[in-house]
Residue, then its C-alpha position, 0 to 999 in steps of 0.5 A: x506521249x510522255x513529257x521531255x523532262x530533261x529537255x525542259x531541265x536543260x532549258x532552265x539552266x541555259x537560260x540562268x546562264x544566260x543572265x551577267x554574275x553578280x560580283x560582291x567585293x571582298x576587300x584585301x586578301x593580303x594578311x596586315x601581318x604576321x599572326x599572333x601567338x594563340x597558344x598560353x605560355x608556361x607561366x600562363x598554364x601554371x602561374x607557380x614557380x617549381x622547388x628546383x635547383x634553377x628557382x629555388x637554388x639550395x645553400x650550405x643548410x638546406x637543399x632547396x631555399x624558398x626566399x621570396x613570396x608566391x606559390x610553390x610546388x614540388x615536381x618530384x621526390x625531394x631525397x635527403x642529403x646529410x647535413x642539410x634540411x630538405x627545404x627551408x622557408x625564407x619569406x613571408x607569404x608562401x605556398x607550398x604543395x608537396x604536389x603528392x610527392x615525398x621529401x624523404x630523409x636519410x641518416x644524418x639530414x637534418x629537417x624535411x621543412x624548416x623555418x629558422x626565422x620569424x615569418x608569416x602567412x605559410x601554407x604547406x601541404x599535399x604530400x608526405x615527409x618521412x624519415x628526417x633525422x630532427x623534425x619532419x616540419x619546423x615551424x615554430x617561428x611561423x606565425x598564421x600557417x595552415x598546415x594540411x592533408x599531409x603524411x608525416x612519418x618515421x622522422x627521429x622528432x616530432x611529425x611537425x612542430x608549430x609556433x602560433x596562429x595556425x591550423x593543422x588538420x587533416x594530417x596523418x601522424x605515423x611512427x614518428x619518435x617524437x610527438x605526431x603534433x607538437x604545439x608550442x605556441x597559441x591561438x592554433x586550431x588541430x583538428x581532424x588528425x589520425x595519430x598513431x603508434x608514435x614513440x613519444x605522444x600521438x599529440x604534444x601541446x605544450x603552450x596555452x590557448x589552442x583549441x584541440x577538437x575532432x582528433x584520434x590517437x591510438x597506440x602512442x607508447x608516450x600516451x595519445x594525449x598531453x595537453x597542457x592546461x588553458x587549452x580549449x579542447x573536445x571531451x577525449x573518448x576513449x575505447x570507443x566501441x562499436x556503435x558509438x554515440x557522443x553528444x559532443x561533435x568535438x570529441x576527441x577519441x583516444x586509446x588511453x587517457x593522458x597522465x592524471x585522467x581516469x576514464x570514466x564511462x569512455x570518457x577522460x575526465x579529471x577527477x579532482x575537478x570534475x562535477x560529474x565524477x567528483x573524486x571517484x567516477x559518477x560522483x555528482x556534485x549537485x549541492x542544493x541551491x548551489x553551483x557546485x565546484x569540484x575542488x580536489x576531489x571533494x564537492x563544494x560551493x562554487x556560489x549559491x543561487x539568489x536568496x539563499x546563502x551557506x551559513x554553516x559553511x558545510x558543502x554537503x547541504x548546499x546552501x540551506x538557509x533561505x536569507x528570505x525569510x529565516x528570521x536568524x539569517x534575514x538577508x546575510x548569515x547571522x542577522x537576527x530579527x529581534x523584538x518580534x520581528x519578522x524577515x520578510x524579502x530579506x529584510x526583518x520587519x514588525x508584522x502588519x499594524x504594527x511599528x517599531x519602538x526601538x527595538x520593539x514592535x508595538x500597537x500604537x492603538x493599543x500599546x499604553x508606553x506608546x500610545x499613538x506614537x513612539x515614546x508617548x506614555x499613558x498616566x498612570x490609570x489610563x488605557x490606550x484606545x484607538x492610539x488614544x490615553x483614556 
């Protein structure tokens, strides 16, 4: 006969029931008061203020005034009124990103940013600005700007103007009838912009002491490149080609060359001053024992290496005299070793064994107006020997 399982299974569960419940205290159920807000607020979420017309209200110059320092952004197109700049920069210490979005001008506006007094530490970037009736970017009074991944076209002067200290880089410059860039101050940094089809010039750098590397020009009608002298910039390659190589990871690539260059090999070089292409493409000054100079496009002598000197002023021979050793130039140009001399580490010298006497190298062991010493004279009859009269 088989086991009654559910018989035993049921006498178990009596017999667990049979025993007290423990009870656990769980201390107060009545909450100490109302619950928290768990979510972030708007200020938490995005800690910037909006370019509206409630934060950034505008004035009789510009639809929207940025007049204290923090961080900006664009909620939507910015639409251009005549007479007025899209958004004018009042503080010290700003960012602005466009957000993607446009500032778009129209007949009759004035500049798509703008800054009309001294400020620093401006950043503007993220979006594009076309169509301003004056300047797409002014900010030639702001001092330590970055300037980036901006679109700037179709505005009636320059894509964006700069004053000093600043970075602009990764900008697209388009049909603008001004220059694409224009730089009017120092200590910029331009890199990496695409300029192209511009009225004016792809990029205009008016001041001194920029640094102009890693662009591209093309179909500029004012010319890809006018970049005043005192600049620092990468070599400008032009027609580039299909499989390009440069040495140069600086270069700047360009359509054309700017005004008093001449491409030579692909690349713009000024020929009046040029080493490499001294007055006609591939001449190279390479004058001996020199450091050559290009100087109107004609080769010369910068300086001549140690020891050697350019004594008959003639830049085609370099330095030809070694002021070492030529007896007629011994240590400078036109100093002669007389009386049996020789020049010897650039000094002129009587041979071993012998002493100078005036202007005379002698034997004082042989020489009988000098014998033993300068000026000793043998009597007549007598002869020298060992510096010695006999």
């Amino acid at each position: 006969m088989k086991p009654n399982h559910s018989f035993s299974r049921i006498s178990v569960i009596l017999t667990l029931l049979s025993f007290p419940l423990l009870v656990f205290g769980q201390g107060s159920l009545t909450p100490s008061g109302a619950p928290g807000p768990t979510m972030k607020t708007l200020d938490q979420m995005e800690p910037r203020t909006p370019v509206d017309a409630q934060h950034t209200p505008g004035d009789a110059n510009a639809i929207y005034v940025i007049s204290q320092p923090g961080s900006y952004y664009l909620t939507t197109n910015v639409i251009g009124v005549s007479g007025l700049s899209g958004i004018r920069i009042d503080a010290d210490n700003v960012t602005l990103d466009l957000n993607g979005f446009a500032l778009i001008g129209t007949t009759g506006t004035q500049r798509g940013i703008n800054m009309t007094a001294p400020h620093q530490n401006i950043a503007i970037f993220n979006g594009t600005v076309r169509g301003w009736a004056s300047y797409g970017i002014y900010m030639t009074s702001a001092a330590n700007g970055q300037y980036y991944k901006l679109r700037l076209s179709q505005n009636s002067f320059a894509g964006i103007k700069v004053g000093d200290h600043s970075t602009v880089f990764d900008c697209v410059a388009n049909a603008n009838a001004g220059p694409g860039i224009f730089v009017v101050g120092t200590g910029n940094r331009i890199e990496n912009n695409n300029l192209n089809n511009n009225t004016n010039n792809g990029m205009f750098v008016l001041s001194s002491g920029n640094l102009i590397v890693k662009n591209s020009a093309t179909y500029n009608a004012g010319g890809d490149y006018i970049i005043a002298t005192g600049n620092s910039f990468g070599q400008v390659v032009v027609m580039a080609g299909i499989n390009f190589t440069n040495a140069s990871a600086w270069a700047n690539f360009s359509m054309a060359c700017q005004s008093g260059y001449a491409a030579c090999n692909g690349m713009c070089v000024l020929l009046p001053s040029d080493v490499n292409n001294c007055g006609a493409c591939g001449n190279v000054c390479a004058l001996a024992n020199a450091t050559s100079s290009c100087v109107s496009g004609i080769c010369a002598v910068a300086s001549c290496a140690g020891g050697f000197a350019n004594c008959d002023s003639v830049a085609a021979n370099g330095c030809e005299v070694n002021t070492q050793t030529d007896a007629n130039n011994c240590g400078s140009c036109g100093t002669i070793c007389t009386g049996g001399r020789t020049c010897s580490s650039g000094v002129c010298s009587c041979a071993s064994g012998q002493t100078l006497c005036g202007s005379t190298c002698v034997n004082l062991a042989t020489s009988p107006n000098n014998c033993g010493g300068c000026g000793i004279a043998c009597l007549p009859g007598h002869v020298c020997a060992g510096g010695a009269c006999q």
